[in-house]
Gaussian input, Z-matrix of N, CA and C with variables (Angstrom, degrees):
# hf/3-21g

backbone

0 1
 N
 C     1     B1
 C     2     B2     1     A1
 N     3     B3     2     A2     1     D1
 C     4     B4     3     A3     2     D2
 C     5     B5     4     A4     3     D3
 N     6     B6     5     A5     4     D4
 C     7     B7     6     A6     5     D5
 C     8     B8     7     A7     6     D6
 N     9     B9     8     A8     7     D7
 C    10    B10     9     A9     8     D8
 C    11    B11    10    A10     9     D9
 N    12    B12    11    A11    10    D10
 C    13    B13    12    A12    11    D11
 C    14    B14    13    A13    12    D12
 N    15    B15    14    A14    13    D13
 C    16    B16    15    A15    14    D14
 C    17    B17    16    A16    15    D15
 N    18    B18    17    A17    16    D16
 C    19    B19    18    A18    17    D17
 C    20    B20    19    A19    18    D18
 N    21    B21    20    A20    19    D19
 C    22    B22    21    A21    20    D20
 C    23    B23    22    A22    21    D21
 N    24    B24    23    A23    22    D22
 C    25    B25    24    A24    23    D23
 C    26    B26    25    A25    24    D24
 N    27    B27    26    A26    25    D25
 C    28    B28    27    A27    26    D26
 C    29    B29    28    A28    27    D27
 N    30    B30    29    A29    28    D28
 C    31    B31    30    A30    29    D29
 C    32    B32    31    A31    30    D30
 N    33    B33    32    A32    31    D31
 C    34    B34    33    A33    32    D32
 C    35    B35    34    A34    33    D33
 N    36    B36    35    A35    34    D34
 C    37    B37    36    A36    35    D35
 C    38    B38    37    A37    36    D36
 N    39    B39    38    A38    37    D37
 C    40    B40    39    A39    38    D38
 C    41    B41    40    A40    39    D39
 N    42    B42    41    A41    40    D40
 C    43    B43    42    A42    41    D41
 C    44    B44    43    A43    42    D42
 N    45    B45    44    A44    43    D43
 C    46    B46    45    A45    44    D44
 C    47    B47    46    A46    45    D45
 N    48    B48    47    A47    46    D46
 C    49    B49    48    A48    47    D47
 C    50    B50    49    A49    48    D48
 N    51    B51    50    A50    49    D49
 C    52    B52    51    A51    50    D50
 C    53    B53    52    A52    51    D51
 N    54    B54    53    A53    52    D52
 C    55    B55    54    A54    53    D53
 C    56    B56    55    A55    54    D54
 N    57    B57    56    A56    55    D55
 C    58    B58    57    A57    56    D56
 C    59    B59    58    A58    57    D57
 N    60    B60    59    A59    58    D58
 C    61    B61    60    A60    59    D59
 C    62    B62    61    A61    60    D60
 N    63    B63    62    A62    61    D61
 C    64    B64    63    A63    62    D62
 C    65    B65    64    A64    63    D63
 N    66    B66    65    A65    64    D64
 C    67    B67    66    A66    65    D65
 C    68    B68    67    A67    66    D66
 N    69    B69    68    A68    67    D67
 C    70    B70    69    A69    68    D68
 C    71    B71    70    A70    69    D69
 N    72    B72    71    A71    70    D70
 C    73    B73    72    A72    71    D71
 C    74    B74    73    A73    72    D72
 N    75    B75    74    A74    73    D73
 C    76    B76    75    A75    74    D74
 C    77    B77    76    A76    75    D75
 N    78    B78    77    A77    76    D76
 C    79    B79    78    A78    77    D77
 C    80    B80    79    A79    78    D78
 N    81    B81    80    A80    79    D79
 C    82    B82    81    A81    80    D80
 C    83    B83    82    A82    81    D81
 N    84    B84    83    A83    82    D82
 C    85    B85    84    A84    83    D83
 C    86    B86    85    A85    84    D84
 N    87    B87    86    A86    85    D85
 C    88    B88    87    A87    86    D86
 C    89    B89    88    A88    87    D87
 N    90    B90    89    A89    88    D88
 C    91    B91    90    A90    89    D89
 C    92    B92    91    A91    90    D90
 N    93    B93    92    A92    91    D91
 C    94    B94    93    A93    92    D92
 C    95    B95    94    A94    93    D93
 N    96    B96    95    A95    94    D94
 C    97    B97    96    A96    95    D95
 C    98    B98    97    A97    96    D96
 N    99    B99    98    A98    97    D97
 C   100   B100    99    A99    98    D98
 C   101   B101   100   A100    99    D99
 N   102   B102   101   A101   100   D100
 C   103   B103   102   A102   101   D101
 C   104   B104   103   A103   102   D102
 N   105   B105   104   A104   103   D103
 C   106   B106   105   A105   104   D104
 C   107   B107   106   A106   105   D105
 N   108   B108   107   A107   106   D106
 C   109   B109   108   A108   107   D107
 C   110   B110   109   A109   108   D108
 N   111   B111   110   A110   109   D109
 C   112   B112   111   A111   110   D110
 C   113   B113   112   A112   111   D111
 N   114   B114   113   A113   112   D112
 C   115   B115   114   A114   113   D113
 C   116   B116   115   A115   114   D114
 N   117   B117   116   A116   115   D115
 C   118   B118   117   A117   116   D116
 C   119   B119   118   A118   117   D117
 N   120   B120   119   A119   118   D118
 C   121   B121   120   A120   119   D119
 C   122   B122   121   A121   120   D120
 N   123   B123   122   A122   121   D121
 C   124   B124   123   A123   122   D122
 C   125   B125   124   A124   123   D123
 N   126   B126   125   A125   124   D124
 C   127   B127   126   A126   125   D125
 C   128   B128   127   A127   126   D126
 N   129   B129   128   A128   127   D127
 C   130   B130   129   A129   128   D128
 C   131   B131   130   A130   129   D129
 N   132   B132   131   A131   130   D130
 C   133   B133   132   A132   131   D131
 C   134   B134   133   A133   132   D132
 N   135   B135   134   A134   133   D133
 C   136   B136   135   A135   134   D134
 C   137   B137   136   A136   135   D135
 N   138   B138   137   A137   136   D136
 C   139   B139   138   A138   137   D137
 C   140   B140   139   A139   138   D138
 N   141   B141   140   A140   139   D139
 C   142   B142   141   A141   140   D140
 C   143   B143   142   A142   141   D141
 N   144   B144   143   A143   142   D142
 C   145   B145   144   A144   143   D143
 C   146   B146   145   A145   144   D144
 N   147   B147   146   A146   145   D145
 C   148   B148   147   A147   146   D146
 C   149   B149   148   A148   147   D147
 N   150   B150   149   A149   148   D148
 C   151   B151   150   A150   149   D149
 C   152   B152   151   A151   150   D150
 N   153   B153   152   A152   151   D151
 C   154   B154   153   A153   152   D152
 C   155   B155   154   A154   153   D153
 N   156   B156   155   A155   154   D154
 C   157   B157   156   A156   155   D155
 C   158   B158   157   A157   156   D156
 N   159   B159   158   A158   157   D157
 C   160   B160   159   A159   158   D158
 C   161   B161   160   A160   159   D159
 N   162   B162   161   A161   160   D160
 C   163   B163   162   A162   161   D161
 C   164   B164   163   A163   162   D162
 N   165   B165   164   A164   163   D163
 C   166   B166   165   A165   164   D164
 C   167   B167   166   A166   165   D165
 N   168   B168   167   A167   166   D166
 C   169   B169   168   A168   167   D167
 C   170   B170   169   A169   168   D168
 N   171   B171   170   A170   169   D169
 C   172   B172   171   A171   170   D170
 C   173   B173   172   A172   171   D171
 N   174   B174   173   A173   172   D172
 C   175   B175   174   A174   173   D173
 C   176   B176   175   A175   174   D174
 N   177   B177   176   A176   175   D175
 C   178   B178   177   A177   176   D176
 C   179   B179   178   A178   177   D177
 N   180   B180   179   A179   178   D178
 C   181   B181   180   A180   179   D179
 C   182   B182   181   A181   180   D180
 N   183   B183   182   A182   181   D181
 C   184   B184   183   A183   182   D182
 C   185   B185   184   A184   183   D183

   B1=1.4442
   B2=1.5157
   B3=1.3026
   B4=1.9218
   B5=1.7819
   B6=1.2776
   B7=1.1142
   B8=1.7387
   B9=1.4886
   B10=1.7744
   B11=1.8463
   B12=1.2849
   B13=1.1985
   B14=1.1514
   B15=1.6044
   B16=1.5110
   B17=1.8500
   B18=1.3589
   B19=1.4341
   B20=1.9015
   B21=0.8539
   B22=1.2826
   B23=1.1860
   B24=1.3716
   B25=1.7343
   B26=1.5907
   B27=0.9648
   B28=1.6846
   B29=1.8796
   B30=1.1363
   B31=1.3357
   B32=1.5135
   B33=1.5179
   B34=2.1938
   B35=1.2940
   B36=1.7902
   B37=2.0233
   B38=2.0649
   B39=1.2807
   B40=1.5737
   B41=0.8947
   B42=2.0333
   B43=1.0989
   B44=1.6337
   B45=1.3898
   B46=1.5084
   B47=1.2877
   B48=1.1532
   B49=1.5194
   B50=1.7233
   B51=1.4195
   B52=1.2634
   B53=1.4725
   B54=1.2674
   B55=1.6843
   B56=1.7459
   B57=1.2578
   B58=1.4137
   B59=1.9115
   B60=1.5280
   B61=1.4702
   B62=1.5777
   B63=1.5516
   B64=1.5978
   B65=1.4738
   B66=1.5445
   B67=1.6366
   B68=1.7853
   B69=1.7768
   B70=1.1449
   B71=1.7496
   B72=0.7148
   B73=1.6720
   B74=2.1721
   B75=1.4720
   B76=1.4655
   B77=1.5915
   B78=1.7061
   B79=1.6351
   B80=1.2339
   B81=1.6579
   B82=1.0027
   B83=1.6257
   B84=1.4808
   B85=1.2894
   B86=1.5795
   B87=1.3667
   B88=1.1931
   B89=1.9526
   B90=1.2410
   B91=1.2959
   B92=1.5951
   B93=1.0154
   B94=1.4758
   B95=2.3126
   B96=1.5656
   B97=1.2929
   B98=1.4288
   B99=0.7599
   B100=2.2912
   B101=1.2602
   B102=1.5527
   B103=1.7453
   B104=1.4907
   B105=1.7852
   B106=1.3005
   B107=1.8585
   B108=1.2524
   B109=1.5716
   B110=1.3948
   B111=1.4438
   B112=1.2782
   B113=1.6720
   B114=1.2231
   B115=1.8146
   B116=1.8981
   B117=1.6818
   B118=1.3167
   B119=1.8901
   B120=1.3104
   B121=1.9662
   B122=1.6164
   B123=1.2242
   B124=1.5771
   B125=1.5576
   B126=1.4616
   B127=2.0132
   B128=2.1816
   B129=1.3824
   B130=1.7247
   B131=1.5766
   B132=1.4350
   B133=1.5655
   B134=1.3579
   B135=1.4395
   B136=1.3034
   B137=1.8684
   B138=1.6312
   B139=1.3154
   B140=1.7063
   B141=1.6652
   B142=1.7034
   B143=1.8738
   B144=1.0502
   B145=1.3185
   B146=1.5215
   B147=1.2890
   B148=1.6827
   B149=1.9232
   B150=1.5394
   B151=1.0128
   B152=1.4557
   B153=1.5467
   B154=1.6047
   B155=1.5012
   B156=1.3181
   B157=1.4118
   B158=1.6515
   B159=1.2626
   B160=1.3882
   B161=1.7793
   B162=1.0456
   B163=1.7818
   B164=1.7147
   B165=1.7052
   B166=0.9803
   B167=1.7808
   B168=1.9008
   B169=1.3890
   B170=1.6055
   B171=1.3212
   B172=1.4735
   B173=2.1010
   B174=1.4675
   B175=1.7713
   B176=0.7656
   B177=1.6995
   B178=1.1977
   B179=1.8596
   B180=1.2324
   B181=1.7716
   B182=1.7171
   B183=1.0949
   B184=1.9378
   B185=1.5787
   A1=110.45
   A2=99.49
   A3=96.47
   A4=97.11
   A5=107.83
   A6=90.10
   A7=123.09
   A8=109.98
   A9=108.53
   A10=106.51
   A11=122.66
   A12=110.77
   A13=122.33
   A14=129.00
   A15=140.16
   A16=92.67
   A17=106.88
   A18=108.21
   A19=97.77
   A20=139.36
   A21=133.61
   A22=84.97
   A23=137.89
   A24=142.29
   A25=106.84
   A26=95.95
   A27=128.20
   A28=80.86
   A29=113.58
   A30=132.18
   A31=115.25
   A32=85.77
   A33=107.02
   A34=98.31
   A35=102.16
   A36=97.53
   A37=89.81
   A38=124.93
   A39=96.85
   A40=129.24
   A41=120.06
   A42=115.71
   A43=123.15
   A44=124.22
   A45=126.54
   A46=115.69
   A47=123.94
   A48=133.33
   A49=97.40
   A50=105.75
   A51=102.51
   A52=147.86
   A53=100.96
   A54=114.42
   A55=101.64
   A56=120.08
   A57=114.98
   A58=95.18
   A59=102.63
   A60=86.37
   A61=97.82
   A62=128.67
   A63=128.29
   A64=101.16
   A65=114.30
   A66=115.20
   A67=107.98
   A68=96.56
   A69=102.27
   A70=90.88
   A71=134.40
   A72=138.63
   A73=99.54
   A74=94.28
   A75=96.66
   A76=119.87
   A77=96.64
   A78=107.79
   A79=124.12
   A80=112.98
   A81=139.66
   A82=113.18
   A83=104.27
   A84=98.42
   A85=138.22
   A86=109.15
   A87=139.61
   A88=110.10
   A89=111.52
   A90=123.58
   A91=101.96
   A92=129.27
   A93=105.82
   A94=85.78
   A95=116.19
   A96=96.86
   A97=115.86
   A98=128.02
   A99=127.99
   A100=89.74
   A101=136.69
   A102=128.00
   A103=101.73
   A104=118.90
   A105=127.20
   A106=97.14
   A107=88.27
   A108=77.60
   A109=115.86
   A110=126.15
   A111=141.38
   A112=104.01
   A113=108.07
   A114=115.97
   A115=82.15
   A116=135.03
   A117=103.21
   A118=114.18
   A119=86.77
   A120=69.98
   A121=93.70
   A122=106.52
   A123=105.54
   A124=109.26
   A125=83.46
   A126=98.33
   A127=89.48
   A128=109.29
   A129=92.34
   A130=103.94
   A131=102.73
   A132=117.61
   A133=116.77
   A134=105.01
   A135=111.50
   A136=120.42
   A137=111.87
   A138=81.56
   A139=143.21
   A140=96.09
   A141=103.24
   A142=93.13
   A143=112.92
   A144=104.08
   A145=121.52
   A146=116.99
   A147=128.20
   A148=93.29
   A149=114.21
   A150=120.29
   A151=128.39
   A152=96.57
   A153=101.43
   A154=118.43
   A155=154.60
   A156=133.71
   A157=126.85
   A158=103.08
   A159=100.80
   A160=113.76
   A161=103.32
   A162=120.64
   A163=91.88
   A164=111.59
   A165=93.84
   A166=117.52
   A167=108.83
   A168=89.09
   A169=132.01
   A170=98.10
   A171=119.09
   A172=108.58
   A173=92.26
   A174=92.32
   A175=115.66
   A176=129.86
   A177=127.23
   A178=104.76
   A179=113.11
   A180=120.29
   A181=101.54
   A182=98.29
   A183=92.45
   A184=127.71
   D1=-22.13
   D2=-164.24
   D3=-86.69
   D4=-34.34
   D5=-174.95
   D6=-105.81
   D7=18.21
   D8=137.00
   D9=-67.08
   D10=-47.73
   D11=-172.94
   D12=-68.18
   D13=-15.81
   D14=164.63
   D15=-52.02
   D16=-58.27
   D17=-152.08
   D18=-88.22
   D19=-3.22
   D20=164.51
   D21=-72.01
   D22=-99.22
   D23=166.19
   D24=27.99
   D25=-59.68
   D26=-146.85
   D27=-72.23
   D28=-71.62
   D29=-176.01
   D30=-24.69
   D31=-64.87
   D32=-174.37
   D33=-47.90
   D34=-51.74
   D35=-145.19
   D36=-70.06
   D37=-24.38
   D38=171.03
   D39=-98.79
   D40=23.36
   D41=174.54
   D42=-107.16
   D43=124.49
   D44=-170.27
   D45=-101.06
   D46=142.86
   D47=-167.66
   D48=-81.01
   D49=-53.57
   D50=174.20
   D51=-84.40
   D52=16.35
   D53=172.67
   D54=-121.92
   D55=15.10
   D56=-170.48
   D57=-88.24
   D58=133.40
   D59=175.27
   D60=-164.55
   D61=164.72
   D62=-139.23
   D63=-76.89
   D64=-20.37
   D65=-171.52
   D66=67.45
   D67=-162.69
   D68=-163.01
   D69=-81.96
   D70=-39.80
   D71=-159.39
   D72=-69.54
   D73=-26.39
   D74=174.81
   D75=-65.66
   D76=-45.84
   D77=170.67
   D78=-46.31
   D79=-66.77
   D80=176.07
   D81=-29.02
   D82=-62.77
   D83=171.13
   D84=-57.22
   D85=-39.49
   D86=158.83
   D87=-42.33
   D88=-60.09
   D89=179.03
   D90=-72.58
   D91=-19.97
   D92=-166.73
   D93=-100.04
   D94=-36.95
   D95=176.45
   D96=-67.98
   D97=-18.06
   D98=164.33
   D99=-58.37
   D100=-63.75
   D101=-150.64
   D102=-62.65
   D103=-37.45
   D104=-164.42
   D105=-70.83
   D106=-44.51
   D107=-167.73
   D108=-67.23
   D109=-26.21
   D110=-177.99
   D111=-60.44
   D112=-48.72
   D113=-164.55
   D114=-74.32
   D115=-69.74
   D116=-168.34
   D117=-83.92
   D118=47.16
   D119=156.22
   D120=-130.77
   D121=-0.93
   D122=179.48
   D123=-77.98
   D124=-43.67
   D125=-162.84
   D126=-65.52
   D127=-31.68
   D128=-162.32
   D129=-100.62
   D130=26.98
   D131=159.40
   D132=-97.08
   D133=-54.84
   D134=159.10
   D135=-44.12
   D136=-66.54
   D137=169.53
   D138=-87.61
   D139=26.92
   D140=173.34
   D141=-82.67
   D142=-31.08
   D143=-169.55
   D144=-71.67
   D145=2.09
   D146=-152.06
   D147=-125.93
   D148=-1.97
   D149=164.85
   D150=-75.73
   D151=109.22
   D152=179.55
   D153=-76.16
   D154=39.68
   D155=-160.35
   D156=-108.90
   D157=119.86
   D158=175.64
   D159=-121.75
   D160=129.83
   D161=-154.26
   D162=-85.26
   D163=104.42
   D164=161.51
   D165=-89.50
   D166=147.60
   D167=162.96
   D168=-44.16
   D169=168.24
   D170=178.14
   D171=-73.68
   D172=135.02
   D173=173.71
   D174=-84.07
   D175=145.49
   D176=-158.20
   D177=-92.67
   D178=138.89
   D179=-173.80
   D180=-62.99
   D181=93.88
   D182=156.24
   D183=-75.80

């Protein structure tokens, strides 16, 4: 037990609040959800455009 808590210890004192930052693996992710979102707003343009609709009025209740 004592010595996970040596090494938690161990952990804090080299960890800095202010040099912590997303790196390349942060981008990456980042860049690949923009590409995703780009391909489906393309694809649900494409199928807004393949929409046939014409609204007929409502029949009147006899």
């Amino acid at each position: 037990m004592s010595n996970s808590v040596h090494l938690v210890n161990l952990a804090a004192d080299a960890y800095d609040a202010n040099k912590v930052t997303p790196g390349l693996l942060g981008f990456i992710v980042f860049a690949a959800l923009g590409v995703a979102t780009w391909f489906l707003v393309k694809s649900m343009n494409r199928q807004f455009k393949r929409v046939d609709f014409v609204e007929e009025p409502e029949q009147p209740k006899q």
